[in-house]
DRENKEKOL-219015 format. One record per residue (C-alpha): residue number from 1; residue in three letters; x, y, z. Coordinates in pm, 1 decimal, m for minus. Example, Ala and Ser with C-alpha at 12.3 -4.5 7.8 and 13.67 -1.06 7.14 Angstrom:
PT    n  res        px        py        pz
PT    1  ALA    1230.0    m450.0     780.0
PT    2  SER    1367.0    m106.0     714.0
//
This chain:
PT    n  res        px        py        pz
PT    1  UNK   m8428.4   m7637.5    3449.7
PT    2  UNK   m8571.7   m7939.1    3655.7
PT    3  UNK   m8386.2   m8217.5    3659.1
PT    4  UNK   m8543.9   m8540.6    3538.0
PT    5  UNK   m8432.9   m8890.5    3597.5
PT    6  UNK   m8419.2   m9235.8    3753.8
PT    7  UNK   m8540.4   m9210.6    4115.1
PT    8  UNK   m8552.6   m9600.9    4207.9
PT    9  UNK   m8422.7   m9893.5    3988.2
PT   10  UNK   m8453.4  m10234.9    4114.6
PT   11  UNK   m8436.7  m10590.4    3927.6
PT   12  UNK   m8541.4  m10908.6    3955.7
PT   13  UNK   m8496.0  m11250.0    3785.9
PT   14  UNK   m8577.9  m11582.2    3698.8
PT   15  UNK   m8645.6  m11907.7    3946.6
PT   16  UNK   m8337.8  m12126.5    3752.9
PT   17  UNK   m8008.2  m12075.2    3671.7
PT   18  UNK   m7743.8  m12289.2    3433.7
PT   19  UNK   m7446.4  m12274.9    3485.4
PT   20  UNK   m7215.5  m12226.0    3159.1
PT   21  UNK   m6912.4  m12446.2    3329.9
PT   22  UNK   m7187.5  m12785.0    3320.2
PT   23  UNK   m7318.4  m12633.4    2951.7
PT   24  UNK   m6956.5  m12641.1    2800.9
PT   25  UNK   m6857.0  m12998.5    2950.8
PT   26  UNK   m7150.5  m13149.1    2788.5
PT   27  UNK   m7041.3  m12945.1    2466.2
PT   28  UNK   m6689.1  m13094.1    2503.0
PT   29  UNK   m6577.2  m12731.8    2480.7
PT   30  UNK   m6334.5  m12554.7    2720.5
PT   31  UNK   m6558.8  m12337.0    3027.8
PT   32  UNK   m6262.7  m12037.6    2916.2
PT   33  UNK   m6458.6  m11988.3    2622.0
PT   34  UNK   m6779.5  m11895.9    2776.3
PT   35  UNK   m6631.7  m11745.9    3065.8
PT   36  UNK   m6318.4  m11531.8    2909.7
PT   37  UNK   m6453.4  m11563.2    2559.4
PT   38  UNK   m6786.0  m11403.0    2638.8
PT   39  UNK   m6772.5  m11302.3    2956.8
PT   40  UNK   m7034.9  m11467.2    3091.6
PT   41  UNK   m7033.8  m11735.2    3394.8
PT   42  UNK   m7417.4  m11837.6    3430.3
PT   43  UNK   m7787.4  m11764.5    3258.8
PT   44  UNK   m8089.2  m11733.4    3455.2
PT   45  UNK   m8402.5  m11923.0    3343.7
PT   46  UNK   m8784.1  m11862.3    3384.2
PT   47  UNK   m8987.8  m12153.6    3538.7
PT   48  UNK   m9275.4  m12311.9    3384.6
PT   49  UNK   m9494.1  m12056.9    3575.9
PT   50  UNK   m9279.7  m11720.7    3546.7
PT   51  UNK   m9254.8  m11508.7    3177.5
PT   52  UNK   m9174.2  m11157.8    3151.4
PT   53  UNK   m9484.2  m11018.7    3338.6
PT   54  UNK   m9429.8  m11222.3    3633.8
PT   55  UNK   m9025.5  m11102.4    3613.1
PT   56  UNK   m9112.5  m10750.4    3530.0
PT   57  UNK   m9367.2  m10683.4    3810.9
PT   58  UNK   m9164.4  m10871.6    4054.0
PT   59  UNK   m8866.6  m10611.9    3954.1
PT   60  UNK   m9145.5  m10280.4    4006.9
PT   61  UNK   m9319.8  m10411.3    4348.5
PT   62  UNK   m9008.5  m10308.1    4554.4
PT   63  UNK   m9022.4   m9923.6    4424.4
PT   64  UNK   m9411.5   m9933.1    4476.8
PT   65  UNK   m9342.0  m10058.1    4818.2
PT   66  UNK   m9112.8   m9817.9    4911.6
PT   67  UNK   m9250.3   m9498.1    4698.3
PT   68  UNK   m9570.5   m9601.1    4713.1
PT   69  UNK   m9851.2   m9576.8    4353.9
PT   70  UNK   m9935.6   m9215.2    4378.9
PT   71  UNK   m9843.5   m9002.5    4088.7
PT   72  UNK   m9826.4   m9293.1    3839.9
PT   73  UNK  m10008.3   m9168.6    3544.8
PT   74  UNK   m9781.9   m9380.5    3274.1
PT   75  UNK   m9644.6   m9709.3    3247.9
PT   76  UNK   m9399.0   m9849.1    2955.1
PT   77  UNK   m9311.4  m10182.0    2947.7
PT   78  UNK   m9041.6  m10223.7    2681.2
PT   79  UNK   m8968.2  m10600.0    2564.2
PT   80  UNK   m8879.0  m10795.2    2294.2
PT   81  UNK   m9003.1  m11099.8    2423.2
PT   82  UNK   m9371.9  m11002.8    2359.0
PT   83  UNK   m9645.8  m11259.0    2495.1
PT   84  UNK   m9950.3  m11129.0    2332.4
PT   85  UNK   m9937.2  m10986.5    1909.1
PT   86  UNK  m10217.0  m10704.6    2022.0
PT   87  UNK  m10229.7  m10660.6    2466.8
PT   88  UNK   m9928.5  m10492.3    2638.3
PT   89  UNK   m9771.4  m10696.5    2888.7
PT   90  UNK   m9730.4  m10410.2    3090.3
PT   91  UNK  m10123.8  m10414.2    3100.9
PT   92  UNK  m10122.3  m10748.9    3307.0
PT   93  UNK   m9815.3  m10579.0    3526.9
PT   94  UNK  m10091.7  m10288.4    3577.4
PT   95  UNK  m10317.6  m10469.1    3774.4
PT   96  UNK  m10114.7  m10696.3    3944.8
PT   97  UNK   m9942.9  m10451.1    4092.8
PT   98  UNK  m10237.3  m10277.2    4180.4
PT   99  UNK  m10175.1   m9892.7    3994.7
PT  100  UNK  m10425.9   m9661.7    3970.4
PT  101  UNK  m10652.3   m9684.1    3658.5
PT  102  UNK  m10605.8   m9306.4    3574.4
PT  103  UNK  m10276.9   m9416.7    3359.0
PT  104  UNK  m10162.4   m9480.5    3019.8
PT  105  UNK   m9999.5   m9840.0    2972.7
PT  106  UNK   m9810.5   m9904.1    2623.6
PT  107  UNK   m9590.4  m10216.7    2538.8
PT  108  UNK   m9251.1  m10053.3    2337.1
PT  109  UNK   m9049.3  m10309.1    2108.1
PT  110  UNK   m8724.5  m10243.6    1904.8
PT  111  UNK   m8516.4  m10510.4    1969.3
PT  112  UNK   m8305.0  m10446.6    2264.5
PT  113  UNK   m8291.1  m10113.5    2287.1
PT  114  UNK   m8676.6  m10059.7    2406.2
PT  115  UNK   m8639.4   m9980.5    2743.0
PT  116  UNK   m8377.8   m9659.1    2642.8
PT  117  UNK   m8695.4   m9577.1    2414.6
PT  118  UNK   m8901.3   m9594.4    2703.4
PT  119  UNK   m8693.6   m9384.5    2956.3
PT  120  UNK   m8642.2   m9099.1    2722.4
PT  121  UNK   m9014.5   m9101.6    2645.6
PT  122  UNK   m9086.1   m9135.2    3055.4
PT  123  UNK   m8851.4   m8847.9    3082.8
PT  124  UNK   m9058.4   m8619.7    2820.0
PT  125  UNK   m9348.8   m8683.3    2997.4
PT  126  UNK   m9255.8   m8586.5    3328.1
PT  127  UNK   m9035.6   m8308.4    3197.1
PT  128  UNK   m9441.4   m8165.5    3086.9
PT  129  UNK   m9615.0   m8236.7    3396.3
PT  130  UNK   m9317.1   m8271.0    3689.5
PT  131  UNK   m9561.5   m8353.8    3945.7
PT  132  UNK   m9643.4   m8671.1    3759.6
PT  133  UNK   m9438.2   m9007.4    3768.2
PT  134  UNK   m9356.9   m9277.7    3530.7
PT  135  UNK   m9279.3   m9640.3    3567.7
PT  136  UNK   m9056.7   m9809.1    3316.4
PT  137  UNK   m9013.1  m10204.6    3311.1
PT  138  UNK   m8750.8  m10374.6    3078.3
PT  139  UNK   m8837.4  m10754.0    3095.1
PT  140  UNK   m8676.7  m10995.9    2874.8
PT  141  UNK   m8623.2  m11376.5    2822.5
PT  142  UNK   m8311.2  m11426.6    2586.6
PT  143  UNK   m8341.2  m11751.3    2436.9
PT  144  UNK   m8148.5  m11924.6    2128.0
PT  145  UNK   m8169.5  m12283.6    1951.7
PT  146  UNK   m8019.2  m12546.5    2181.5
PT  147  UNK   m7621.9  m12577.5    2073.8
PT  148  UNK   m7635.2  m12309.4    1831.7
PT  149  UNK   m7362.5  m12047.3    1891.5
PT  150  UNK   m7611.8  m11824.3    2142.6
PT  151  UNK   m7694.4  m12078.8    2362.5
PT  152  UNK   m7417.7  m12000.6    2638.9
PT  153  UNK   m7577.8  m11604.9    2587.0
PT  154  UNK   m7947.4  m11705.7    2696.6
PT  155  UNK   m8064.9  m11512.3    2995.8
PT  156  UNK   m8400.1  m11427.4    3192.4
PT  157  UNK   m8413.4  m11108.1    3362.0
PT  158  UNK   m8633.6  m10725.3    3469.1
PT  159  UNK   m8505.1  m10430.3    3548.7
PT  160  UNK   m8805.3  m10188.7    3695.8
PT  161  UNK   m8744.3   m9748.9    3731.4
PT  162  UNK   m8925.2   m9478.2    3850.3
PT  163  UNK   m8863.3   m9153.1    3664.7
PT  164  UNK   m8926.8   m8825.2    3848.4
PT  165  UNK   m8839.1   m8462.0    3909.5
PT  166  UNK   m8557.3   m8449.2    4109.6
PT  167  UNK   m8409.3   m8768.4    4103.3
PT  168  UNK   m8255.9   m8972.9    4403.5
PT  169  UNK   m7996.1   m9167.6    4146.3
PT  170  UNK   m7960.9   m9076.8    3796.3
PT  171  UNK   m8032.2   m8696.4    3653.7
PT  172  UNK   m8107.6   m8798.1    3241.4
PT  173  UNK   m7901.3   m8532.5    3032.4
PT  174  UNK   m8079.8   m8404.9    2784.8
PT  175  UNK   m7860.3   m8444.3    2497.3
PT  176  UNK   m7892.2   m8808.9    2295.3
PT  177  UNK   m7673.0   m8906.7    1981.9
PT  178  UNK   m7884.3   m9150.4    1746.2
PT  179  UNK   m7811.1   m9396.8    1478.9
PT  180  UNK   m8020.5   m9599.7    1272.9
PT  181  UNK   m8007.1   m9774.0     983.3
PT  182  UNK   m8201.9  m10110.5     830.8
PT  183  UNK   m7967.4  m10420.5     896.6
PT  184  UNK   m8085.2  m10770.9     907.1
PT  185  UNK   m7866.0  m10894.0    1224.4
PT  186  UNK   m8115.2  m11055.8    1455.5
PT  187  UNK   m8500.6  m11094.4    1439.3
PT  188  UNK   m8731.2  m11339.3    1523.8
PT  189  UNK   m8999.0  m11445.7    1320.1
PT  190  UNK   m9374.6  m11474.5    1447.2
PT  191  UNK   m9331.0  m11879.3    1378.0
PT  192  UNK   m9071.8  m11892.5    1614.7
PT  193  UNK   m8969.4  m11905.5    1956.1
PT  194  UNK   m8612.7  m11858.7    1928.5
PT  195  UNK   m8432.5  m11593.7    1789.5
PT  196  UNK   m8259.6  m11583.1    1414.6
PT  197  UNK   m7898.4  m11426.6    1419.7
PT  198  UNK   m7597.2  m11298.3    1198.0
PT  199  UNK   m7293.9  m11301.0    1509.2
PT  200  UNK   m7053.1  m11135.6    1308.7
PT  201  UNK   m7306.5  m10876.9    1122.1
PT  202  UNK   m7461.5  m10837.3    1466.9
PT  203  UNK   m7085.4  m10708.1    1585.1
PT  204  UNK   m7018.5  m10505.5    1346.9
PT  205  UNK   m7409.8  m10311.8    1323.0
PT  206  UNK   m7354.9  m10261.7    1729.5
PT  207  UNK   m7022.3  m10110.9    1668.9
PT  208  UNK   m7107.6   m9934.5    1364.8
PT  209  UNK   m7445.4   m9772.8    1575.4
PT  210  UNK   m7200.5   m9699.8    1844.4
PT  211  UNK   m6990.0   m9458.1    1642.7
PT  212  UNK   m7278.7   m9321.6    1477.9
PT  213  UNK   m7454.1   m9234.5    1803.5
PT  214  UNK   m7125.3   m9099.0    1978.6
PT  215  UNK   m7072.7   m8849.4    1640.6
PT  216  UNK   m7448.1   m8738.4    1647.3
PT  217  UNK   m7402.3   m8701.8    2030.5
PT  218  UNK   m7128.0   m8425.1    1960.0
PT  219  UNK   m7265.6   m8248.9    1686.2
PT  220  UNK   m7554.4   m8175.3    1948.3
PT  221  UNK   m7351.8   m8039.4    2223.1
PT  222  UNK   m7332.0   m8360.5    2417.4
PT  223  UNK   m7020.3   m8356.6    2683.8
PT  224  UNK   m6687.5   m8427.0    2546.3
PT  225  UNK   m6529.9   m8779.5    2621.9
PT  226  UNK   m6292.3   m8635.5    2866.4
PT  227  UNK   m6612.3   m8520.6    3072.9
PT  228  UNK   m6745.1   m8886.9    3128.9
PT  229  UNK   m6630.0   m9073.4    3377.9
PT  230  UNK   m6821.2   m9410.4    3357.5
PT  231  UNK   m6921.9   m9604.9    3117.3
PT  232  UNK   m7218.0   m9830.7    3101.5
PT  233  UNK   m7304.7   m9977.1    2738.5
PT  234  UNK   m7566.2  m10258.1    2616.8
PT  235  UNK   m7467.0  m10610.2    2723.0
PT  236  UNK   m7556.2  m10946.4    2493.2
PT  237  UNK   m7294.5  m11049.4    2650.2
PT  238  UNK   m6996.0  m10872.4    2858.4
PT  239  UNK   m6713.6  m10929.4    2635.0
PT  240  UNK   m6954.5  m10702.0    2379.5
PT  241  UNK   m6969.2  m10377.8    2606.4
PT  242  UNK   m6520.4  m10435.4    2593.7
PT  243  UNK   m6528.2  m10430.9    2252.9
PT  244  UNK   m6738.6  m10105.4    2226.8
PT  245  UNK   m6512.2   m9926.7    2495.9
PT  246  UNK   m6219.2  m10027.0    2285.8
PT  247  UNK   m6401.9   m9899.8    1956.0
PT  248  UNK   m6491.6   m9553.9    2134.0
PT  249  UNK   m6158.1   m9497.9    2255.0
PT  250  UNK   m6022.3   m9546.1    1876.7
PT  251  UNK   m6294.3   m9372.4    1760.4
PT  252  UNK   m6206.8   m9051.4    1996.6
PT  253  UNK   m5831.8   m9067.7    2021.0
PT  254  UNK   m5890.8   m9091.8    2431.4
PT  255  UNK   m5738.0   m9362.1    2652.7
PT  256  UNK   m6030.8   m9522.3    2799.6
PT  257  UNK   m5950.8   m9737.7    3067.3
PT  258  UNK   m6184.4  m10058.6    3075.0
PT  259  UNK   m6247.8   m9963.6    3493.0
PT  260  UNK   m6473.0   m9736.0    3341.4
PT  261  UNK   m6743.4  m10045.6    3321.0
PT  262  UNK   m6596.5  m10291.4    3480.0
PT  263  UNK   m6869.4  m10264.9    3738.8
PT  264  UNK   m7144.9  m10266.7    3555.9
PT  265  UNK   m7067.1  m10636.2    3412.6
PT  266  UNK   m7143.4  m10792.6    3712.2
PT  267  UNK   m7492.1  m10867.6    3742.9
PT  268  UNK   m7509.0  m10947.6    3354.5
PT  269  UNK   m7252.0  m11218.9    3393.2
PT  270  UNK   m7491.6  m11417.6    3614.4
PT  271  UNK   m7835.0  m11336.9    3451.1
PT  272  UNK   m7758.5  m11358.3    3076.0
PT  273  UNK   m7883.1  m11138.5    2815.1
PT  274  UNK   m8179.5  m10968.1    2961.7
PT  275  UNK   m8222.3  m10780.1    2620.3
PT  276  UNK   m8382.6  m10441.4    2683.3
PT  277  UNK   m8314.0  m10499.9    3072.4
PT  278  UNK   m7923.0  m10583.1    3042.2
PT  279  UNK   m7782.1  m10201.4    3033.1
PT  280  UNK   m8007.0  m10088.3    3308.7
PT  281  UNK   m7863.1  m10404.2    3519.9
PT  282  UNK   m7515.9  m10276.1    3387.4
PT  283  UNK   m7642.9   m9933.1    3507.9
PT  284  UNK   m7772.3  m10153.8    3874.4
PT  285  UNK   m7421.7  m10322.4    3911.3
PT  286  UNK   m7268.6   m9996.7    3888.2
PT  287  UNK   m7457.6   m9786.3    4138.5
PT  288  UNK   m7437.9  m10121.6    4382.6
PT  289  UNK   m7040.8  m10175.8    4319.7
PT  290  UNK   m6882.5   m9861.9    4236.5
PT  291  UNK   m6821.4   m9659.8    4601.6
PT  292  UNK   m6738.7   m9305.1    4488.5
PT  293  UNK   m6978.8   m9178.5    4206.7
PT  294  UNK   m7167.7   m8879.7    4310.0
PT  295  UNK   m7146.9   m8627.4    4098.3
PT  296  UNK   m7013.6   m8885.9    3782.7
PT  297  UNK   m7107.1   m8874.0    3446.1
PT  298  UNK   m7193.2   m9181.2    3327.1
PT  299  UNK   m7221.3   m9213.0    2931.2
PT  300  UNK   m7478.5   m9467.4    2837.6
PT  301  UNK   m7489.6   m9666.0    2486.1
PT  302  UNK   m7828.7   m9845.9    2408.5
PT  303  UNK   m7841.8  m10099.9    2123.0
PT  304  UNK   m8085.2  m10268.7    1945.3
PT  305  UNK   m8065.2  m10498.5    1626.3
PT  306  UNK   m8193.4  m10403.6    1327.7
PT  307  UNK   m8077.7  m10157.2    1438.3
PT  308  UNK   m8073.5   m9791.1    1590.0
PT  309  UNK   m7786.9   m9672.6    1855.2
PT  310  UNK   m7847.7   m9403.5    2095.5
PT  311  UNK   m7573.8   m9266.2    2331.3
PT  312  UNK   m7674.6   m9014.9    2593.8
PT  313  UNK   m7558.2   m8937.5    2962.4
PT  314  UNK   m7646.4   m8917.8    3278.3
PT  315  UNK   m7520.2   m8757.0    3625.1
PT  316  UNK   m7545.8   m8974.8    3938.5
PT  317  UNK   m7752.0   m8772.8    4197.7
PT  318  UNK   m7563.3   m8627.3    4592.8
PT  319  UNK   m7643.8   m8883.7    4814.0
PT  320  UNK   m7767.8   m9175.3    4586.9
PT  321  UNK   m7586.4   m9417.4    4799.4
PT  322  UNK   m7892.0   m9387.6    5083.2
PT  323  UNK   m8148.4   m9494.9    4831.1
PT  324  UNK   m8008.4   m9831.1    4759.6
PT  325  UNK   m8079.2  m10146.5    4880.1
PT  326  UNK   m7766.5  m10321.2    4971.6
PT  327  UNK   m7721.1  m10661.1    4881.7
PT  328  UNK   m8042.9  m10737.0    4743.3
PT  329  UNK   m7944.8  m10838.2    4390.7
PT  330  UNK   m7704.2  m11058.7    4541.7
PT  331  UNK   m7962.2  m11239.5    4742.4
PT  332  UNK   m8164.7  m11269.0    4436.3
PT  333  UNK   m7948.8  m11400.8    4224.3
PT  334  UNK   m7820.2  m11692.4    4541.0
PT  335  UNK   m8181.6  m11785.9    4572.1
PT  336  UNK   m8187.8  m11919.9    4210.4
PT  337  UNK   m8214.7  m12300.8    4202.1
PT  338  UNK   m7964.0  m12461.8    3987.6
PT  339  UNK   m8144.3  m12682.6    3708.9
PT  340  UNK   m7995.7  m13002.0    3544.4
PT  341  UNK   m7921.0  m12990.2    3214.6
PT  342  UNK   m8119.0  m13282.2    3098.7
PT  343  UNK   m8451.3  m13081.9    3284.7
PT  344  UNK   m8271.6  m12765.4    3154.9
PT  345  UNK   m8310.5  m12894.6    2725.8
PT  346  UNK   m8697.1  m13079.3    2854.2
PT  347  UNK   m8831.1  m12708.4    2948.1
PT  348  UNK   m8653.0  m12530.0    2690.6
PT  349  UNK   m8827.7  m12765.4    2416.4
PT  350  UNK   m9189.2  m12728.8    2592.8
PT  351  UNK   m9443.9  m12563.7    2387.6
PT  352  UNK   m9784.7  m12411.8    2551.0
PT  353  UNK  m10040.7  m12410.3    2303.2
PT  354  UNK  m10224.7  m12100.3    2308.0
PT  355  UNK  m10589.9  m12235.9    2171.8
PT  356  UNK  m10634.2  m12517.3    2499.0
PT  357  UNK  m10674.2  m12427.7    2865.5
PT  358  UNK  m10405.3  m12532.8    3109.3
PT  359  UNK  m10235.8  m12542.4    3417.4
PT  360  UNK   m9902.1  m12395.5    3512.4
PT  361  UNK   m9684.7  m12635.0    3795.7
PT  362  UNK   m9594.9  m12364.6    4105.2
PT  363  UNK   m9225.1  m12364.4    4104.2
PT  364  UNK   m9172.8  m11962.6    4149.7
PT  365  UNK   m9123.4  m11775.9    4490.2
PT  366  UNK   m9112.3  m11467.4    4331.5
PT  367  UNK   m9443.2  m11246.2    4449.8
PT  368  UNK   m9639.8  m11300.8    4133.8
PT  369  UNK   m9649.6  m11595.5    3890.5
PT  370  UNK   m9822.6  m11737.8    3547.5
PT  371  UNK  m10132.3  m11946.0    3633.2
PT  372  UNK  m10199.4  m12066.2    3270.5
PT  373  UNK  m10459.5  m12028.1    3044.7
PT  374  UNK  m10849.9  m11997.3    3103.7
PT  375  UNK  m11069.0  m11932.6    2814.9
PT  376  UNK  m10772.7  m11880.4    2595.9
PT  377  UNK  m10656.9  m11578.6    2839.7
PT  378  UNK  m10354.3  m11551.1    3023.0
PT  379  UNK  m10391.3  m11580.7    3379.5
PT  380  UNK  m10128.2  m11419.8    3667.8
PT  381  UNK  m10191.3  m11459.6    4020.4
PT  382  UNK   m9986.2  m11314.7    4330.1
PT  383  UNK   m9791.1  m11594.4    4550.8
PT  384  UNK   m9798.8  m11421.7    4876.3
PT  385  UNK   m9967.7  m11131.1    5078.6
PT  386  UNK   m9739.5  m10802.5    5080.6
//
């Protein structure tokens, strides 16, 4: 059988970043408890002129670059952070990036888990017609009411893939536990801009659709936990993917070691909750910071409130250590520009009326940003020639 996976992967995120030491002195709280507590060090934040689109074709132009558009017959663009109740973001990603009109272009929304959605459907479609490719983009902005209890877990970020035959990194098993079930954790209402949420109810549905998943998973034939070396689980915040580790390894009876992920927590400590993106930049930390996994297993848990689990694997590809690109999160994420916190609560409070024209300020250096509004309509522009 052909093998289908995740040929390229790249991210990208937003132009600020906050840093949760300055958040929890002006809370009068002590930093441990954002940093130890949740695991998380600093959030990224989208300028007045970047959003999702602008994040998640930022995080596809480097695979385009390098792969080129050929091929391309379907993009998904799985968010939760939806900008339109009717157009898919991923139709304004489309044509900035310049794809070939000969394509199908869907929005996908559950919560966080969206972008999983969107693989295994990219990896369906390709498994039918191998000579065809499929872009995914999982682009998220995480954001809570100010000093409410998921304020330090805000975050801004895009992870972009390109799912083929014969993979470069990540061969998708075919085997997929799921879990559903109807649980009123975390929503946000179409009068709102920030999200509603039950912590501890939140907790317990992600651990609850963990176990689920993992016992569906081996009814079907899915690889035995002593056949998985890596682990690489949805992350609200880091301290959450520890927690399900520690419930899988009482679940199963096997001694999971927590070195299993600690690799993939490394670009979600600095971005934030990315939502749908933040297990596929747990899956990006991993391939950049773990030296030896060719030929690993890596078993993958996708959550999203409300709330459906899926747990599935994946083998990392020979020679998926060429296809990289070697420190290039890293630069990303030292080009953000640190924001004040007074300037930090001013644009988290700004509201862009949808029924006047405006004007977006150019902050962004990312390749593409949000001009504003003309005629009601969004507009997107690129920032430089590439």
């Amino acid at each position: 059988m052909t093998a289908i996976g995740i040929h390229d992967l790249s991210l990208a995120t937003a132009h600020h970043v906050v840093d949760l030491g300055d958040l929890a002195t002006a809370a009068d709280v002590d930093p441990a408890k954002y940093r130890v507590g949740l695991g998380q060090d600093r959030f990224s934040l989208p300028s007045a002129d970047e959003d999702i689109v602008t994040m998640g074709a930022s995080a596809a132009l480097p695979i385009l670059e390098r792969h080129g558009r050929d091929g391309i017959r379907t993009v998904f663009f799985a968010t939760e952070s939806g900008i339109d109740q009717s157009k898919s973001g991923g139709m304004f990603a489309h044509g900035l990036l310049g794809l070939d009109p000969r394509a199908r272009v869907v929005e996908i929304k559950q919560a966080c888990y969206g972008a999983t959605a969107a693989l295994q459907a990219a990896v369906a479609l390709v498994a039918r017609a191998p000579g065809e490719r499929a872009l995914v983009i999982a682009s998220d902005v995480a954001r809570y009411d100010l000093d409410s209890p998921g304020e330090p877990t805000q975050g801004a970020g895009a992870v972009a893939m390109l799912v083929t035959a014969d993979p470069a990194l990540v061969e998708i098993e075919p085997v997929s536990g799921l879990n559903a079930a109807d649980v009123d954790d975390f929503w946000r209402p179409n009068d709102r801009t920030t999200a509603v949420v039950d912590g501890g109810l939140s907790m317990k549905a992600y651990l609850d659709a963990l176990t689920g998943a993992w016992d569906d998973f081996r009814a079907r034939g899915g690889a035995p936990i002593d056949e998985i070396d890596r682990f690489c689980a949805h992350q609200p915040f880091t301290k959450m993917a520890r927690k399900a580790l520690a419930r899988l390894a009482r679940h199963t009876g096997a001694d999971l070691d927590d070195a299993m992920q600690e690799a993939t927590f490394a670009y979600n400590r600095e971005i934030g909750n990315a939502y749908t993106a933040s297990i596929y930049a747990g899956l990006a930390a991993l391939l950049d910071g773990d030296a030896d996994l060719a030929g690993r297993r890596i078993g993958f848990f996708s959550y999203g409130s409300g709330a459906i689990g899926e747990f599935f694997t994946g083998v990392v590809r020979p020679g998926y250590a060429d296809h990289l690109r070697p420190g290039a999160v890293a630069a990303e994420l030292e080009a953000r520009e640190p924001i004040s916190l007074a300037d930090y609560r001013a644009l988290h409070a700004a509201v862009s009326p949808s029924d006047e024209d405006s004007e977006t300020p150019r902050v962004t250096r990312a390749p593409f940003r949000f001009a504003g509004l003309r005629g009601r309509a969004r507009q997107y522009e690129r920032t430089e020639t590439r």
